[in-house]
DSSP file (Angstrom, degrees, kcal/mol; ACC not computed):
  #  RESIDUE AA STRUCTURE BP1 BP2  ACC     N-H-->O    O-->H-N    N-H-->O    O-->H-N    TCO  KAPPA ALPHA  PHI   PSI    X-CA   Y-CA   Z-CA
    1    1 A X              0   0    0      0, 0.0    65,-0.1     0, 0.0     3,-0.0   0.000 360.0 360.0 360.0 137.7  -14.4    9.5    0.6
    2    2 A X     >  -     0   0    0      1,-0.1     4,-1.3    64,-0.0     5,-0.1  -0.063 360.0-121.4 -67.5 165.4  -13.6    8.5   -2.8
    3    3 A X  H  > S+     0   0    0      2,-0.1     4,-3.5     3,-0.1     5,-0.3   0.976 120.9  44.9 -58.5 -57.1  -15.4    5.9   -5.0
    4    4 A X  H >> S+     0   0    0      1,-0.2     4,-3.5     2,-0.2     3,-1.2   0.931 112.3  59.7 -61.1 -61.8  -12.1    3.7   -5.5
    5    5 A X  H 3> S+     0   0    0      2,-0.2     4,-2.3     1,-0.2     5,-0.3   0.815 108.9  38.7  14.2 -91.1  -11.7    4.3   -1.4
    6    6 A X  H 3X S+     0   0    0     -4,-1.3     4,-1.9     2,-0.2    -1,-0.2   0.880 121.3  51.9 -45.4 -48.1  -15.3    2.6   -0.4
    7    7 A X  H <X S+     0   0    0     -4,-3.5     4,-2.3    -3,-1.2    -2,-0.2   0.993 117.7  32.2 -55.0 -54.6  -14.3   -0.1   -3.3
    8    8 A X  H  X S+     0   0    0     -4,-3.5     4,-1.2    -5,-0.3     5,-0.5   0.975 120.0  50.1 -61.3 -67.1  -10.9   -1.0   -2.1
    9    9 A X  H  X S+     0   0    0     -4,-2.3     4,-4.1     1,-0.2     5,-0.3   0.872 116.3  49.2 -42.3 -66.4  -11.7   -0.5    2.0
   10   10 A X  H >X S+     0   0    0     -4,-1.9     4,-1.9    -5,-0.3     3,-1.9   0.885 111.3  45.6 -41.7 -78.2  -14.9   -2.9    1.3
   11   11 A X  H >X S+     0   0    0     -4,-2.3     4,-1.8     1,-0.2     3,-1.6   0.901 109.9  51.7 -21.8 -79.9  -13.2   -5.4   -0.5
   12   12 A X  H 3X S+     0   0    0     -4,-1.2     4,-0.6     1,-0.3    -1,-0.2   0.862 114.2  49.5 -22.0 -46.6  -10.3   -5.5    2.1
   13   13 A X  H << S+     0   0    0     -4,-4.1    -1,-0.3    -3,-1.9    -2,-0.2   0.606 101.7  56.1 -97.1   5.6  -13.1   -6.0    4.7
   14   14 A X  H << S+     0   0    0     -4,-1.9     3,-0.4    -3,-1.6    -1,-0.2   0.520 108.9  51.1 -81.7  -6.4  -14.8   -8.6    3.0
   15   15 A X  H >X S+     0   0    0     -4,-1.8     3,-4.5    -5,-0.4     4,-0.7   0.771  80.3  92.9 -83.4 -27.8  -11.2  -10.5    3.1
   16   16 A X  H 3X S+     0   0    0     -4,-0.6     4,-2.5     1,-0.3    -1,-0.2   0.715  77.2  62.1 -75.3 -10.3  -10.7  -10.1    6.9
   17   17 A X  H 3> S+     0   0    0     -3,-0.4     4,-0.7     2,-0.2    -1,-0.3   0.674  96.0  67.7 -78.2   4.0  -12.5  -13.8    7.8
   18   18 A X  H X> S+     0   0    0     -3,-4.5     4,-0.9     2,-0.2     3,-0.5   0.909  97.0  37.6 -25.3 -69.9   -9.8  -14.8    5.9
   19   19 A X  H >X S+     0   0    0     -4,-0.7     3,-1.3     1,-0.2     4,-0.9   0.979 117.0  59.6 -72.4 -56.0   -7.2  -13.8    8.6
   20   20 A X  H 3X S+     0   0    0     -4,-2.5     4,-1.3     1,-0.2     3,-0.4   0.841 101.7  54.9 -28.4 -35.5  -10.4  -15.4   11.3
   21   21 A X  H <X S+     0   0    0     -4,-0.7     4,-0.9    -3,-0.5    -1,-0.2   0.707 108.7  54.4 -99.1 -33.7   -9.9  -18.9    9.3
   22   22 A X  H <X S+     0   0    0     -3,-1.3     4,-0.7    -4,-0.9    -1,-0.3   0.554 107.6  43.4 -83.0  -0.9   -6.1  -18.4   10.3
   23   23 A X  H  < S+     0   0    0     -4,-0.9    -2,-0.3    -3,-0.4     4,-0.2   0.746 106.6  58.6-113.8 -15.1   -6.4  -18.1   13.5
   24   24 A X  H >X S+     0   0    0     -4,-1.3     4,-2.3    -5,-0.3     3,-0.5   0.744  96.5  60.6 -21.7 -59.5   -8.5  -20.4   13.7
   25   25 A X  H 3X S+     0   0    0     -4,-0.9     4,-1.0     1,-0.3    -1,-0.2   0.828 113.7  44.3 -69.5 -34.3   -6.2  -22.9   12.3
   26   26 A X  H 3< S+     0   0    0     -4,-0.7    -1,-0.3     1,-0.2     4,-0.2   0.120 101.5  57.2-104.1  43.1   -4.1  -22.1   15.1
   27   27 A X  H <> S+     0   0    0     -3,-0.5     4,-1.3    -4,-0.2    -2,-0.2   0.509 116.0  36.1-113.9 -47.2   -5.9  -22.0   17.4
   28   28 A X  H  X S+     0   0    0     -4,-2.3     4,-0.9     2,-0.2    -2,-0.2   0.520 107.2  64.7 -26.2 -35.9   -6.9  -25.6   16.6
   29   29 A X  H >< S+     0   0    0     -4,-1.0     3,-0.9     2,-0.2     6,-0.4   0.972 110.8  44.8 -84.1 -59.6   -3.3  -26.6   15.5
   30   30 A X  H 34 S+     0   0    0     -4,-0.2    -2,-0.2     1,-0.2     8,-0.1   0.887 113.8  45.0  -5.3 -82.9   -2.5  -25.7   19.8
   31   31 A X  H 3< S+     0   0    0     -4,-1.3     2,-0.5     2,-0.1    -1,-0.2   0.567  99.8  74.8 -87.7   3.2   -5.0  -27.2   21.1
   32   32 A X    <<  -     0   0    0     -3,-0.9     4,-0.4    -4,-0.9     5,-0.3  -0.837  59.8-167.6 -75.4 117.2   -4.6  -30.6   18.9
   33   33 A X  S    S+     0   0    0     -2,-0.5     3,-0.3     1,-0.2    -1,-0.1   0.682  85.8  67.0 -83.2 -20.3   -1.5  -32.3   20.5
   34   34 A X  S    S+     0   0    0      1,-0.3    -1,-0.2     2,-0.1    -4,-0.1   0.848  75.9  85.3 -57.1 -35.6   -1.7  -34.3   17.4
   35   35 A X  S    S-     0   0    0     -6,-0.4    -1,-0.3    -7,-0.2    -2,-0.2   0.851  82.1-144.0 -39.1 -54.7   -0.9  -31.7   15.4
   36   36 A X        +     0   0    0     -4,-0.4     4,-0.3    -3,-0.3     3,-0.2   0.475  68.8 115.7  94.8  28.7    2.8  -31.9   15.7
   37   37 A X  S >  S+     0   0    0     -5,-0.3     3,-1.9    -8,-0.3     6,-0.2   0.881  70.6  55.9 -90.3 -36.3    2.8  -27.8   15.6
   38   38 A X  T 3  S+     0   0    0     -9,-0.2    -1,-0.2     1,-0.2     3,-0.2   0.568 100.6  64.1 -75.8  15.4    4.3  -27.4   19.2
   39   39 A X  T 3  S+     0   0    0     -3,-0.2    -1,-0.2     1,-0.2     2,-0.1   0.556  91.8  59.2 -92.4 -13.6    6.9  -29.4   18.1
   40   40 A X    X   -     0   0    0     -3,-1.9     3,-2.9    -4,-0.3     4,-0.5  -0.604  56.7-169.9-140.8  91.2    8.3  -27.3   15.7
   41   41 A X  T 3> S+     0   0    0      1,-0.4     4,-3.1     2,-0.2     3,-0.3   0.743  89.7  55.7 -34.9 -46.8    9.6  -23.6   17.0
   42   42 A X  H 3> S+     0   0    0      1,-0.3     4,-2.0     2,-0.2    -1,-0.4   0.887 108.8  40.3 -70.3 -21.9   10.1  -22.7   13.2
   43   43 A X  H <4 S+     0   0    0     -3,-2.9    -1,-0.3     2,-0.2    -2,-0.2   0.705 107.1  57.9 -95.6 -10.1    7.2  -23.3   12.2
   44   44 A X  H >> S+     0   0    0     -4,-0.5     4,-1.9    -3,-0.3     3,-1.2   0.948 112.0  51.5 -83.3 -46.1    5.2  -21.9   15.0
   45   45 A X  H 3X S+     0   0    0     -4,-3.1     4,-2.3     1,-0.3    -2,-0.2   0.928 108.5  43.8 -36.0 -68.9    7.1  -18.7   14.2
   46   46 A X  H 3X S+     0   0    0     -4,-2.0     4,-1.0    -5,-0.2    -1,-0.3   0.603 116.0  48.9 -61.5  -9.7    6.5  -18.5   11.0
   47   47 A X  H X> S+     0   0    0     -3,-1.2     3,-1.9     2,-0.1     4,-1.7   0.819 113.5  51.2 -68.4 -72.1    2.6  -19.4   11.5
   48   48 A X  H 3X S+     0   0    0     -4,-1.9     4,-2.2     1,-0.3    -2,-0.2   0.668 111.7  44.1 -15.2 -75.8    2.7  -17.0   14.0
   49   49 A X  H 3X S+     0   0    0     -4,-2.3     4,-1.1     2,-0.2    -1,-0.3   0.545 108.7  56.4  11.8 -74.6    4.2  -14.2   11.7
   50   50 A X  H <X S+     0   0    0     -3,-1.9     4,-2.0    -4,-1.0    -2,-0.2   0.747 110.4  45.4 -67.4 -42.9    2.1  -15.0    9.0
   51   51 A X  H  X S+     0   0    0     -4,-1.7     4,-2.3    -3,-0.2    -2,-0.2   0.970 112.0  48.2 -41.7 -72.6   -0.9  -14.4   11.2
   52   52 A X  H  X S+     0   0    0     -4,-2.2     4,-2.6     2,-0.2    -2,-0.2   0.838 109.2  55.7 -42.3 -53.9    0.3  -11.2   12.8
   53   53 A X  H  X S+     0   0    0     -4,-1.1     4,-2.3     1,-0.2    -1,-0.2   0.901 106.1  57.2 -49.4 -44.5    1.2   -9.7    9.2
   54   54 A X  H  X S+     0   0    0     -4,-2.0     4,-2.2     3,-0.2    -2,-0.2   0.908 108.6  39.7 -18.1 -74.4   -2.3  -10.4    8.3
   55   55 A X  H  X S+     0   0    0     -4,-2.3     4,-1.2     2,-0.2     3,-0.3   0.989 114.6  50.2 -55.2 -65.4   -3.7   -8.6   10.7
   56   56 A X  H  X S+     0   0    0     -4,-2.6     4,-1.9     1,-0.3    -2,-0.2   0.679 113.4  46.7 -73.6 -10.0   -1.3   -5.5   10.6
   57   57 A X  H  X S+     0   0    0     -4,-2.3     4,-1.1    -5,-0.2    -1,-0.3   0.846 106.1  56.5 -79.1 -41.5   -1.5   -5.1    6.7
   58   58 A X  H  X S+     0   0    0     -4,-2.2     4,-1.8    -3,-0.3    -2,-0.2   0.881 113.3  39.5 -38.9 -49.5   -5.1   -5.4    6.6
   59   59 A X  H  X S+     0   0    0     -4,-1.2     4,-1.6     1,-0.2     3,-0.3   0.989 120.1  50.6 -73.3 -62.9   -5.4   -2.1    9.4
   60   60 A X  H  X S+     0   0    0     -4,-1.9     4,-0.9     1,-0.2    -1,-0.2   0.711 113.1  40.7 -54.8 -34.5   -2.5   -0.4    7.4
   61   61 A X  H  X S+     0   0    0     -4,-1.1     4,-4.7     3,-0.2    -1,-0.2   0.789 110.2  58.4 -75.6 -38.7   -4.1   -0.8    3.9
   62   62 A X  H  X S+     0   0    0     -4,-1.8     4,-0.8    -3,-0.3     3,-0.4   0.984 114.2  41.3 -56.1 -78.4   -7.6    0.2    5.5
   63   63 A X  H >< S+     0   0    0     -4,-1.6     3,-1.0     1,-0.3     2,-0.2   0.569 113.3  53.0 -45.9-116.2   -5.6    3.7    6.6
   64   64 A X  H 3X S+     0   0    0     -4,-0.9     4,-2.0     1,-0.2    -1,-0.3   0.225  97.8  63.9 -35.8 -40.8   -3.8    4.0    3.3
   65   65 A X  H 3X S+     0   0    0     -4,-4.7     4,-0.6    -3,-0.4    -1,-0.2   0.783 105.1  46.1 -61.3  -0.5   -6.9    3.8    1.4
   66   66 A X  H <X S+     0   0    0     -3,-1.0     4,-1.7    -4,-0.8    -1,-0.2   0.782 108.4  53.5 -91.8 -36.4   -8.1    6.9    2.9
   67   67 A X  H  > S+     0   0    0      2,-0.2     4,-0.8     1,-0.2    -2,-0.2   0.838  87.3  72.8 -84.3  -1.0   -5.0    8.7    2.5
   68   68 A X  H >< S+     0   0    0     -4,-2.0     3,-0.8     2,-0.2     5,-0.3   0.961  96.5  68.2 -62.1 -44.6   -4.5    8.1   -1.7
   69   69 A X  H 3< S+     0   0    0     -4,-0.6    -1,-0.2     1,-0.3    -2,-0.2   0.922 107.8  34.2 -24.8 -77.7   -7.7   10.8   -1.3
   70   70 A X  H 3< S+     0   0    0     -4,-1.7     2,-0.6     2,-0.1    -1,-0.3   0.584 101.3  90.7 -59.0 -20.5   -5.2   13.1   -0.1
   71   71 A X  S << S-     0   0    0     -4,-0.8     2,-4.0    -3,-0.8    62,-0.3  -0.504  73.1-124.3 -72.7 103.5   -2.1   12.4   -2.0
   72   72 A X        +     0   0    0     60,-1.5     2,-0.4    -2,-0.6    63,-0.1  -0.015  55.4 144.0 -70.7  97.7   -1.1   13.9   -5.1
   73   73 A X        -     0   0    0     -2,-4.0     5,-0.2    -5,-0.3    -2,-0.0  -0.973  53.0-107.1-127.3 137.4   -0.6   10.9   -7.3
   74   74 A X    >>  -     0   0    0     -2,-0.4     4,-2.7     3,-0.1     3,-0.8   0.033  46.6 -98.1 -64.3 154.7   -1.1   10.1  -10.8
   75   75 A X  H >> S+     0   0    0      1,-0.3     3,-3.2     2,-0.2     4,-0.6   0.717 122.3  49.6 -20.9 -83.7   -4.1    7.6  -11.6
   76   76 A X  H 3> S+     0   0    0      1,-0.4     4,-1.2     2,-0.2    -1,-0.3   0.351 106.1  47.8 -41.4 -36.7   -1.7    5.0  -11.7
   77   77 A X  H <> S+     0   0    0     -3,-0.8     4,-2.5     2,-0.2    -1,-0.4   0.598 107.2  54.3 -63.3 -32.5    0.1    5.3   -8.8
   78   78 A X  H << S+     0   0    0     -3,-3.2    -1,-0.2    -4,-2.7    -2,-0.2   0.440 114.2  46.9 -63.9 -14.6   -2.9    5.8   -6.4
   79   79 A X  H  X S+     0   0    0     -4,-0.6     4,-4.3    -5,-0.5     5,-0.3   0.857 102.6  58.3 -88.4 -37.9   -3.9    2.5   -8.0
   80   80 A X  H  X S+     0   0    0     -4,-1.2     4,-2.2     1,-0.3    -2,-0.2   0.932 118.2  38.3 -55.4 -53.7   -0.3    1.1   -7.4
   81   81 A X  H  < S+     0   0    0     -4,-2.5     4,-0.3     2,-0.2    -1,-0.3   0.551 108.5  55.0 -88.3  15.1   -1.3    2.0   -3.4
   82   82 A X  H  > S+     0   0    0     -5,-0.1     4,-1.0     3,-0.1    -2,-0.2   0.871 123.0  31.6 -82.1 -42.9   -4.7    1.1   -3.3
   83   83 A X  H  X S+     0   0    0     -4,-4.3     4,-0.8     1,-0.1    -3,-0.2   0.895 114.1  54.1 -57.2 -54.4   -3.4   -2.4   -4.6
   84   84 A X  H  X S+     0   0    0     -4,-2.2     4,-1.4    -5,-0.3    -1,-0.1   0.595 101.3  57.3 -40.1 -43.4    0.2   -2.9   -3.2
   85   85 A X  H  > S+     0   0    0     -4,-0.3     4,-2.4     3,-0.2    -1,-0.2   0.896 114.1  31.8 -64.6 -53.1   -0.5   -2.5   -0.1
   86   86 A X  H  X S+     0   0    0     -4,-1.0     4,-1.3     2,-0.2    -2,-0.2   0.686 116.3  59.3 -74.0  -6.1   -3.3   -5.3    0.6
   87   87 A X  H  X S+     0   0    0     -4,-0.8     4,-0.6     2,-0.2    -3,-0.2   0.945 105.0  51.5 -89.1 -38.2   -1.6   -7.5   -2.0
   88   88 A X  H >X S+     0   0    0     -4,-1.4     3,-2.4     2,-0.2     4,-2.1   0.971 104.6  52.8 -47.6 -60.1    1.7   -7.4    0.2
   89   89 A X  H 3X S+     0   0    0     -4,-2.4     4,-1.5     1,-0.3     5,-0.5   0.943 114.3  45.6 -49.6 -62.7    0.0   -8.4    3.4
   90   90 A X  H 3< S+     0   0    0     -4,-1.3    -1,-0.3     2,-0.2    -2,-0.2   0.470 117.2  42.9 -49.9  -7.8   -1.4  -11.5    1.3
   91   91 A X  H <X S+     0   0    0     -3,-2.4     4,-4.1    -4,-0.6    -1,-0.2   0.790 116.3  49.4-107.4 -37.6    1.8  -12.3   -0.3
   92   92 A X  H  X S+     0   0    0     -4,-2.1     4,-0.8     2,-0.2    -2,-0.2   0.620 115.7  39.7 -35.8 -28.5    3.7  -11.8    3.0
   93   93 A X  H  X S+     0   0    0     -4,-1.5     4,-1.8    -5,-0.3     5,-0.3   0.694 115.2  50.9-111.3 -35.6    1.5  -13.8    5.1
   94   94 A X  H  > S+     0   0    0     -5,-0.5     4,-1.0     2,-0.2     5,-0.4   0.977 111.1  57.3 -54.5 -56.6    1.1  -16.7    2.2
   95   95 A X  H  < S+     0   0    0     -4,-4.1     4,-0.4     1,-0.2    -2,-0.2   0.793 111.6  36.4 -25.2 -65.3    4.9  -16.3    2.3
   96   96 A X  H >< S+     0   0    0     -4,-0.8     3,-1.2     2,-0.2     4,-0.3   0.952 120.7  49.0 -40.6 -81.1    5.1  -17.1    5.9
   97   97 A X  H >< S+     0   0    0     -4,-1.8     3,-3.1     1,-0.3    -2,-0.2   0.971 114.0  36.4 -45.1 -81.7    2.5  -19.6    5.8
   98   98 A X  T 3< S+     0   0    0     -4,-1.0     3,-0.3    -5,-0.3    -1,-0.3   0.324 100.4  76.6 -71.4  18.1    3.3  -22.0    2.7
   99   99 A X  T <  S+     0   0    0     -3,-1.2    10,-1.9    -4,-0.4    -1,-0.2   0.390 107.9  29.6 -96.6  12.9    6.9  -22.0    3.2
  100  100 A X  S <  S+     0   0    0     -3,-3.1    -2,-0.2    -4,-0.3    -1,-0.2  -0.083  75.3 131.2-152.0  42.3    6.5  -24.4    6.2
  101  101 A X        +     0   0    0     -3,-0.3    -3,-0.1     3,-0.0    -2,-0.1   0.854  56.7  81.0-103.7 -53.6    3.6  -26.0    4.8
  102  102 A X  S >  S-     0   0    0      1,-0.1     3,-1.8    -4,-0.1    -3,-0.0  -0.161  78.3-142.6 -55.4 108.9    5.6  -29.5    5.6
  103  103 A X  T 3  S+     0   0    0      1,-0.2    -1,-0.1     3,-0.0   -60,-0.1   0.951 101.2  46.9 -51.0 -55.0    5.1  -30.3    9.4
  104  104 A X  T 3  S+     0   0    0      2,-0.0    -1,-0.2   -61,-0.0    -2,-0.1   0.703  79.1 136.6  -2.9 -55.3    8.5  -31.6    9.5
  105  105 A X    <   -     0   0    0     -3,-1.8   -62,-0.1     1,-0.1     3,-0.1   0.334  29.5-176.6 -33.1 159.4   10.2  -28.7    7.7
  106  106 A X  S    S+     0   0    0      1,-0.5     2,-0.2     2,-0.1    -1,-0.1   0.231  75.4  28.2-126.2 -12.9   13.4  -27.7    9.5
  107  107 A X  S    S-     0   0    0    -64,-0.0    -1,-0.5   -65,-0.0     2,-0.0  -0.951  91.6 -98.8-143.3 161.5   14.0  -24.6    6.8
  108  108 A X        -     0   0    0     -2,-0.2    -8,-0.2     1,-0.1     2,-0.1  -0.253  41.2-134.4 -60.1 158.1   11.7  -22.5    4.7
  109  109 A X    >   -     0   0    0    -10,-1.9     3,-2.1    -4,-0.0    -1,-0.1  -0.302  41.2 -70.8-102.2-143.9   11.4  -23.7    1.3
  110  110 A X  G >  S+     0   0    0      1,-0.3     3,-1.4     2,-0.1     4,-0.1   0.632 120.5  76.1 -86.6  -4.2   11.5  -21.6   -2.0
  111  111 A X  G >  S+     0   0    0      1,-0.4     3,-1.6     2,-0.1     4,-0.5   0.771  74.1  85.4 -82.4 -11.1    7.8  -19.9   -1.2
  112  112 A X  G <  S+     0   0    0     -3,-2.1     3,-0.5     1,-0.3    -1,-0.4   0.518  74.8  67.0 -60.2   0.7    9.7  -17.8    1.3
  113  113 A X  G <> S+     0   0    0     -3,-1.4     4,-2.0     1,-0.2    -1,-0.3   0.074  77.7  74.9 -91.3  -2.5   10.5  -15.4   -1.5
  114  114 A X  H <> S+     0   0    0     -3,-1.6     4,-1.6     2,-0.2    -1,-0.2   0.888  96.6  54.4 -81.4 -52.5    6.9  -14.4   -1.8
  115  115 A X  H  > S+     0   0    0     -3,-0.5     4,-2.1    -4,-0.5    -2,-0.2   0.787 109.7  48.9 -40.2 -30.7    8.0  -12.4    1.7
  116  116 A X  H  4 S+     0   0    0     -4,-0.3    -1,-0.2     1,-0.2    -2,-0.2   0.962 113.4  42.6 -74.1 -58.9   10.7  -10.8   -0.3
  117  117 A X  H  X S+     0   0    0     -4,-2.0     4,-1.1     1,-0.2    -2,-0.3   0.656 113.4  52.4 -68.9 -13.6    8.4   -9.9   -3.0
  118  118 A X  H  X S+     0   0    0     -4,-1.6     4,-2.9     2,-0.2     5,-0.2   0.847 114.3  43.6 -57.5 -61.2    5.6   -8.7   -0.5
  119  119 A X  H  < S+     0   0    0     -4,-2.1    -2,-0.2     2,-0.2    -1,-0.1  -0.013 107.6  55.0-104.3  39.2    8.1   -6.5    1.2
  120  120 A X  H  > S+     0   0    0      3,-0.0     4,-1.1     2,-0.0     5,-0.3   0.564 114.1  46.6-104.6 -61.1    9.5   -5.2   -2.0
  121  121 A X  H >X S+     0   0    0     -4,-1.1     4,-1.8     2,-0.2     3,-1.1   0.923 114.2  44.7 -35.4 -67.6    5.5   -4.2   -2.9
  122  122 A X  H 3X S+     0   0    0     -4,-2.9     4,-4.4     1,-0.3     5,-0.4   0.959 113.0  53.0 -69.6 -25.1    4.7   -2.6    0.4
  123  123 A X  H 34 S+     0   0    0      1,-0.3     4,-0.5     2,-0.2    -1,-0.3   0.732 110.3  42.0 -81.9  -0.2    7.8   -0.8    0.4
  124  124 A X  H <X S+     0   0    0     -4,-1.1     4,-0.8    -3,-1.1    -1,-0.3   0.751 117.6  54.3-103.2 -27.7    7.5    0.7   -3.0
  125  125 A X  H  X S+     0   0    0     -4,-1.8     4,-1.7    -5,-0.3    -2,-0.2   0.872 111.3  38.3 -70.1 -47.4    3.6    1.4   -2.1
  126  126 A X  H  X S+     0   0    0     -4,-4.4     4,-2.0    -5,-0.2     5,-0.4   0.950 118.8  52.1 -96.7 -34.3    3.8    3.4    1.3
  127  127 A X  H  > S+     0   0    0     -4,-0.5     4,-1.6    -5,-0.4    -1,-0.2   0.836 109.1  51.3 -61.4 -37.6    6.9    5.2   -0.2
  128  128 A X  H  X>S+     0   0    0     -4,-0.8     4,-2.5     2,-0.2     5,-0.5   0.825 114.9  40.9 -52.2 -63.9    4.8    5.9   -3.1
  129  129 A X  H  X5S+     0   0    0     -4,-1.7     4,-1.0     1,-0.2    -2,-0.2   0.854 113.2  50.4 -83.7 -12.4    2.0    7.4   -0.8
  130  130 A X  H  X5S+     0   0    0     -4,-2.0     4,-3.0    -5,-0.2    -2,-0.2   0.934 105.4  55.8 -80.6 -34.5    4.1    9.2    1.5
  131  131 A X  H  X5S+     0   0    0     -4,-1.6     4,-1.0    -5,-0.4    -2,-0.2   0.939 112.9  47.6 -29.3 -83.8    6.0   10.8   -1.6
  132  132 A X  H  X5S+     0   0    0     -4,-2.5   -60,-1.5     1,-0.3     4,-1.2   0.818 107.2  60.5 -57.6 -40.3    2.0   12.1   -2.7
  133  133 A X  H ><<S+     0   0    0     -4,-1.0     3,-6.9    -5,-0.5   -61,-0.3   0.934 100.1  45.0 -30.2-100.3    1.5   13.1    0.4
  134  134 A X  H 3< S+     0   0    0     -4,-3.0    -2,-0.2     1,-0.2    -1,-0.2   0.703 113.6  51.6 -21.2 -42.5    4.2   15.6    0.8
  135  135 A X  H 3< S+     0   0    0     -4,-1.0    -1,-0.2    -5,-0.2    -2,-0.2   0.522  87.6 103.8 -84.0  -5.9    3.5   17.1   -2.4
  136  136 A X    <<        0   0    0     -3,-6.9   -65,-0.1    -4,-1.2   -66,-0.0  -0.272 360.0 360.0 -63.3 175.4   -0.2   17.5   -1.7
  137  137 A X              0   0    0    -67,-0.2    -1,-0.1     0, 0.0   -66,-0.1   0.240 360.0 360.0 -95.0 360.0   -1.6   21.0   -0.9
């Protein structure tokens, strides 16, 4: 396992009570009737969502840093996935999260586009590593 590998993968797992501190929050937001969260479908989705992206971009970014090892990619591009990947789960799931910040809301506001830009980022990162992949030896 590489140096940048051990950096990134540590980092990443020093983030993951992050995603605990969200579930948390709903997990609280539930069992507070006060909340006003079961009251609004859209917004339990998109909590919901945001959570769940969390989670499965953390695992996936944990695996990708291991394969950039293997991948023939220039510096930069092995930097482009070691980064891209975990900064898309965090811009996806902020997306998700602050675009229905408002209990109320009946629609996302403009901070959905952080989802756009998230899964513009991952998708140019795992294409990126699957690319260096193939071309390894």
């Amino acid at each position: 396992m590489s140096r940048a590998t051990r950096l990134m993968a540590g980092l990443i797992l020093v983030l993951v009570p992050t995603i605990e501190l969200g579930g948390s929050f709903l997990l609280n937001a539930l069992i507070d009737r006060d909340s006003g969260y079961t009251t609004n479908a859209l917004r339990q989705n998109f909590f919901r969502a945001g959570h769940a992206h969390a989670g499965v971009l953390t695992l996936l970014s944990l695996v990708c840093q291991m394969l950039v090892d293997a991948a023939r990619l220039a510096t930069a591009a092995q930097w482009l996935v070691r980064i891209g990947i975990p900064a898309s789960g965090i811009l996806i799931s902020a997306g998700f999260f602050v675009s229905m910040l408002a209990p109320g809301a009946s629609e996302p506001s403009r901070a959905v586009a952080l989802i756009y830009t998230g899964a513009g980022l991952l998708a140019v990162s795992v294409v990126s590593l699957g690319i260096g992949l193939l071309r390894a030896r």
